[in-house]
C-alpha positions, 0 to 999 in steps of 0.5 A: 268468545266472539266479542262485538265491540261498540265504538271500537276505534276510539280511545277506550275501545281500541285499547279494549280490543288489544286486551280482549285479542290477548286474551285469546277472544275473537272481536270485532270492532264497529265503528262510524269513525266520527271519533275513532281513529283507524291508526288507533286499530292498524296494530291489530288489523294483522291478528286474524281473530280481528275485524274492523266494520265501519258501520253505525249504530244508527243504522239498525239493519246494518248493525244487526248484520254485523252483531249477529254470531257475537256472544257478547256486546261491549258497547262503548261507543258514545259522544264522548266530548261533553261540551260538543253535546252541549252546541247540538241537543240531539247530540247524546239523544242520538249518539247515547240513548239511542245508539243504546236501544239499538244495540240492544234490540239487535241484541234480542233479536241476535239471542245475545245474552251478555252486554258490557256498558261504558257509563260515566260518573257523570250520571251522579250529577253534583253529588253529596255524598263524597266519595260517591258510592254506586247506589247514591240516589237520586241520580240528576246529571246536570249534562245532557250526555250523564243524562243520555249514560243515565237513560242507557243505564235503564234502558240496558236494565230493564231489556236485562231483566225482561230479555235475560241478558247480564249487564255490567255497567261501569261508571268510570272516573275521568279515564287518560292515556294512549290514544286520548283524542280529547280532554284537558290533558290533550287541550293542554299540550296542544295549547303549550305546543302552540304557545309554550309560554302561555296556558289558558285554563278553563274555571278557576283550575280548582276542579278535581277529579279521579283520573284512571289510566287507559291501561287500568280502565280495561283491566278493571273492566275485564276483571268485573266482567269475568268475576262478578256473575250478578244479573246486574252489575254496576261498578265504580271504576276509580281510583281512591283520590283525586286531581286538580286541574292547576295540578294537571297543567303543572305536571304537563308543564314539567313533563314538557320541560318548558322553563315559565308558562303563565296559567291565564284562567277563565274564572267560574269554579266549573269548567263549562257548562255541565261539568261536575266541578268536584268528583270523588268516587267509592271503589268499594265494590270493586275492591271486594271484587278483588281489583283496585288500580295500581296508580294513584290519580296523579300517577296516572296522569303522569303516565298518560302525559308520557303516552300522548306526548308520545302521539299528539 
């Protein structure tokens, strides 16, 4: 297929791209480059069923041009750092729901009937239903970028059911590895190359997460996307556990070889301010679907510290 990719350079997208070239699919990625990275995507410039636009989806007309003769969307450009939506309102209304709505309304008037969302577990909000399941409800995020996933997901829901276009939304765990730009994992070797006997921690180092390999994340995502044919798909992409912050920064740590870091913490049982201090996700669906991710929380961190020592 001819597959537009949203955000293409960036962390998740450009590991996309690869897999969707492997599979023999004809991509073109579109990016502003605020947050991807040309390097992320200078492997795949030789394949010839690739094309890079630096383009923005908050330039309707250019991107209009540039979906048009696409057969599918996976629109995965978003601001992806959390606590940068919180210095600037505007941030995720713009970069989130917005960017959305123009990606679907080129969408209409391209006659492109298949969309492929990144969304977030952030949409849960602080929920009490652990692990999470995808009809949990109500859905109140408590930070303005869940919010603006939150507001793409209805939007991405109701331009399917009023313009016959398939969705699959996945809502993903806290997603590591090659071409990570950003997150504990990369804050914390960065820190500990700058001070390799001193770590600060933000909250209390007791926030536990899923954590899914980069690697893992596309492969579920090709997978609920070929398998399931719903109108509307919405999936979980996780693991079945978790992993604490404290738990992170000993494994980097080890995975350094630094002999004694003193973990200083900021206090506050959350890291900052609309951060979901304890997630836990149900994978059910993805399970029935036939694809679970072969590496428990931990073992994705791991893997994902080996991948970015390797590139920060």
């Amino acid at each position: 297929m001819r597959v537009f990719v949203t955000g293409g350079a960036g962390f998740i997208a450009s590991n996309l791209c690869e897999r969707l070239l492997q599979e023999g699919h004809h991509v073109t990625a579109f990016d502003n480059l605020l947050l991807g990275r040309l390097q992320f995507i200078a492997p795949l410039r030789s394949d010839a069923k690739f094309r890079f636009i630096k383009g923005d989806l908050l330039n309707p007309p250019a991107l209009k041009r540039a979906i048009t003769g696409h057969q599918a969307v996976f629109h995965m450009a978003c601001n992806s750092d959390i606590q940068k939506g919180t210095l600037a309102t505007d941030t995720d209304l713009k970069l989130g729901t917005l960017a959305t709505y123009n990606v679907l309304e080129a969408m209409r008037l391209a006659r492109i009937r298949q969309i492929v969302f990144a969304s977030t577990s952030a949409v849960y909000g602080e929920s009490t239903a652990l692990p999470t399941p995808e009809d949990y409800g109500p859905l109140l995020p408590i930070s303005l970028y869940g919010a603006s996933k939150l507001a793409a997901e209805a939007l991405i829901s109701s331009f399917g059911h009023c313009y016959n276009v398939k969705a699959w939304i996945f809502r993903f765990a806290n997603i590591v590895g090659k071409n990570g730009t950003h997150g504990a994992l990369v804050d914390f070797i960065r820190k500990l190359r700058r001070n390799p006997r001193r770590l600060e921690i933000l909250g209390d180092g007791r926030q536990a997460k899923p954590y899914l390999h980069v690697a893992d994340c596309v492969d579920g995502m090709m997978h609920g996307w070929e398998k399931s044919r719903a109108p509307l798909n919405v999936f979980n992409l996780t693991p079945d556990d978790r992993t604490n912050v404290r738990d992170i920064a000993r494994i980097i740590v080890r995975r350094m070889g630094l002999p004694s870091v003193r973990f200083a913490y900021t206090g506050g049982s959350r890291g900052w301010p609309g951060d979901v201090a304890r997630v836990l996700l149900d994978g059910r669906r993805m399970k029935k679907l036939g694809w679970k991710p072969p590496l428990r929380s931990d073992q994705a961190v791991k893997k994902a510290v080996d991948d970015l020592l390797g590139q920060l």
